[in-house]
C-alpha positions as CSV (number, residue, x, y, z in Angstrom):
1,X,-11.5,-7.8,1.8
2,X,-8.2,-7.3,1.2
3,X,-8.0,-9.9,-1.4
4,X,-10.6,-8.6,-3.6
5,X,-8.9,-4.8,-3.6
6,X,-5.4,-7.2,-4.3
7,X,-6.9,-8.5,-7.3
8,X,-9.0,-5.0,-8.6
9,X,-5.1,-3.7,-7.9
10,X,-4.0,-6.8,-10.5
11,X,-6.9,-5.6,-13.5
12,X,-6.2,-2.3,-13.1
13,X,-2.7,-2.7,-13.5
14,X,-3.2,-5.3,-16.5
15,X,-5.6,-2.8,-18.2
16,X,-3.2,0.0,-17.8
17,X,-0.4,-2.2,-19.1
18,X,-2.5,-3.1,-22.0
19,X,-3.2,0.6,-22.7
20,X,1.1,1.7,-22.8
21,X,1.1,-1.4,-24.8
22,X,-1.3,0.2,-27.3
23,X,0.1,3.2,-27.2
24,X,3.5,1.8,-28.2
25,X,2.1,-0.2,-31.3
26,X,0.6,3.1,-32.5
27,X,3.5,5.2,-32.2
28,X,5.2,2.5,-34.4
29,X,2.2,3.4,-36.9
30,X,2.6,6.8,-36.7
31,X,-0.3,8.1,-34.4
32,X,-0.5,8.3,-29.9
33,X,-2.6,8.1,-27.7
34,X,-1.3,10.8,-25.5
35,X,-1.2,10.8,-21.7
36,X,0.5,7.1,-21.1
37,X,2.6,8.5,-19.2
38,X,0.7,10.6,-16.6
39,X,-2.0,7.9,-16.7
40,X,0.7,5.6,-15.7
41,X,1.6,7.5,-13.1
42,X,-1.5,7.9,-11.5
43,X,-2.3,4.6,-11.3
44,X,1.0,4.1,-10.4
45,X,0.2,5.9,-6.8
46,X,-3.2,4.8,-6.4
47,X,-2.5,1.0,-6.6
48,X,0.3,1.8,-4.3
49,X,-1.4,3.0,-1.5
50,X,-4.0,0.5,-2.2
51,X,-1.3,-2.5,-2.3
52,X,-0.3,-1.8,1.5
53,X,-2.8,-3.1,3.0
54,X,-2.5,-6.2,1.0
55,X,1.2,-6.5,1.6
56,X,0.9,-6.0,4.9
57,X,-1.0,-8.9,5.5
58,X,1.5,-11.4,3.1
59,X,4.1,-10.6,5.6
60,X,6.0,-8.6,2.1
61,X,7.0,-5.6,4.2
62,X,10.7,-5.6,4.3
63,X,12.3,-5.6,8.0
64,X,15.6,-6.0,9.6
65,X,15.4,-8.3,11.9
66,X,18.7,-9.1,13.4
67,X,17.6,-9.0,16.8
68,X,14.8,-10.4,16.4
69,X,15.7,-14.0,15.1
70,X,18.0,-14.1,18.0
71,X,15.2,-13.7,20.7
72,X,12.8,-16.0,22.3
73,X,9.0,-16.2,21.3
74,X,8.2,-13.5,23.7
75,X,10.8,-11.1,23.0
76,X,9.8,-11.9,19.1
77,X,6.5,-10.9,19.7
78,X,7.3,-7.4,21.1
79,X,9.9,-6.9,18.6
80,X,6.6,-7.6,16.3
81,X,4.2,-5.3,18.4
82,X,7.4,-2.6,18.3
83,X,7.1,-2.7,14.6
84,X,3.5,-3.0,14.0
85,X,3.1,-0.2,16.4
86,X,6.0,2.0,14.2
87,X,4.1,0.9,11.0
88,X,0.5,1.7,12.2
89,X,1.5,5.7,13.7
90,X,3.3,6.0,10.7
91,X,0.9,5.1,8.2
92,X,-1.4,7.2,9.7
93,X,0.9,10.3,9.8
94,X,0.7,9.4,6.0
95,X,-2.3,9.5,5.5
96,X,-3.4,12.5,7.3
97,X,-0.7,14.4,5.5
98,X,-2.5,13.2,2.7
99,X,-5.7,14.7,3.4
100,X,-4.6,18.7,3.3
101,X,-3.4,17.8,-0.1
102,X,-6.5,16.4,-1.5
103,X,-8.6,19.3,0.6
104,X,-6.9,21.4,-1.4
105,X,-7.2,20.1,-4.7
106,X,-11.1,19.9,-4.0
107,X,-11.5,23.1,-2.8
108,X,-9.3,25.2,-6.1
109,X,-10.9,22.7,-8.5
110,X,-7.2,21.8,-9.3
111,X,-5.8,20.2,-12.8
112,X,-2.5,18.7,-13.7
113,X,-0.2,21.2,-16.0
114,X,-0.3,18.6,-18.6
115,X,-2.1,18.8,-21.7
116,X,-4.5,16.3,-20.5
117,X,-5.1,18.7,-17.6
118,X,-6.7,16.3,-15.5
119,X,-8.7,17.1,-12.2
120,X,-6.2,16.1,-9.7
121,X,-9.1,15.4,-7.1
122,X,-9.9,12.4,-9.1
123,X,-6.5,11.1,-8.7
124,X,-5.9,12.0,-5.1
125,X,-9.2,10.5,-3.5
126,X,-8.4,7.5,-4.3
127,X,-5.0,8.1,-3.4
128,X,-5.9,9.0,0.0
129,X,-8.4,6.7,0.6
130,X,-5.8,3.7,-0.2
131,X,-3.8,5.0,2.9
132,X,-6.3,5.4,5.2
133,X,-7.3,1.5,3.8
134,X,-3.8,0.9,4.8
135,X,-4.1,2.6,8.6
136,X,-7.0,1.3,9.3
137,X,-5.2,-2.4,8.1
138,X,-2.7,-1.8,10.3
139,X,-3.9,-0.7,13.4
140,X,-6.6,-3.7,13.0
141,X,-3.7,-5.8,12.9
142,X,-2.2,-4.5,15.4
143,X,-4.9,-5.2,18.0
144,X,-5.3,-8.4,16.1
145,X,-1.8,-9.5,17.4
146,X,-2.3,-7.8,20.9
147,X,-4.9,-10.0,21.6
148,X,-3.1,-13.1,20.5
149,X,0.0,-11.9,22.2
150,X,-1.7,-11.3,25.7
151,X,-3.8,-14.9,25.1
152,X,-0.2,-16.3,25.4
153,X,-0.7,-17.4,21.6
154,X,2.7,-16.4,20.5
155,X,3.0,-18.9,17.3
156,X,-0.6,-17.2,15.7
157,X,0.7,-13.7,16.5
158,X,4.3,-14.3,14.6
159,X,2.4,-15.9,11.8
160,X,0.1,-12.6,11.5
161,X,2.8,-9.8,12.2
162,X,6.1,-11.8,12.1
163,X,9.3,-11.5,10.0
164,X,10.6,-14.4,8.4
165,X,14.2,-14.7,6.6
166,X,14.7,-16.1,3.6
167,X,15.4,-19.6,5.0
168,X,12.6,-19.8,7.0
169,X,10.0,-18.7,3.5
170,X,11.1,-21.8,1.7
């Protein structure tokens, strides 16, 4: 599933990139669009949000892992679970931090001070919803690799919630 947001992520980026890039070719003729920008932006912080999950899962999260790489397959699988368990409570802090903020928007009908004023419920749904994708990823994961771990199947685990260095990606 996670593929299929990764690539509605991709075309939503592309159309939005084809949409500054019109709107650079007709300020060079004289005439805008208007609202590049804040469009950008907001689909700059859905497709975030959204991305996670997929990230997660590619192994692209960025760890230090200098203790890890110089424990044995045990100790790198709880150094795994450690940070799984890190990225799942905190993810979910996120995104129920998240939720007052949309709440709020819903319930005051609330628009961007911009001159496009748009409702910022339409923006922050989707937001939200991309990091409780992301949570729910995670901790899914998570258990995922518990299972593996406590099945003694230490090689499937690192390959689902590992860190590799650079040498090792090659």
């Amino acid at each position: 599933m996670n593929r299929i947001v990764a690539m509605m992520i991709g075309v939503i980026l592309l159309a939005c990139a084809a949409f500054v890039l019109a709107d650079i070719i007709l300020r060079k003729l004289g005439s805008s669009l208007g609202g590049t920008d804040e469009i950008s932006g907001y689909v700059m912080a859905i497709v975030t949000s959204w991305g996670m999950g997929f990230a997660l899962l590619e192994l692209s999260h960025v760890r230090i892992d200098i203790l890890r790489g110089r424990a044995g397959q045990l100790g790198r699988s709880l150094f795994d679970l450690f940070s799984m368990t890190v990225l799942s409570a905190t993810i979910t802090l996120i995104a129920i931090r998240c939720w007052p903020v949309v709440a709020r928007s819903l319930a005051n009908d609330s628009r961007a001070n911009t001159p496009l004023e748009t409702p910022l419920a339409l923006v922050q749904v989707p937001w939200f919803i991309g990091w409780a994708w992301f949570a729910i990823v995670a901790w899914l994961t998570l258990v995922a690799a518990i299972l593996l771990i406590a099945r003694g199947e230490f090689e499937q685990s690192e390959a689902a919630i590992g860190a590799f260095g650079e040498a090792e990606n090659l």
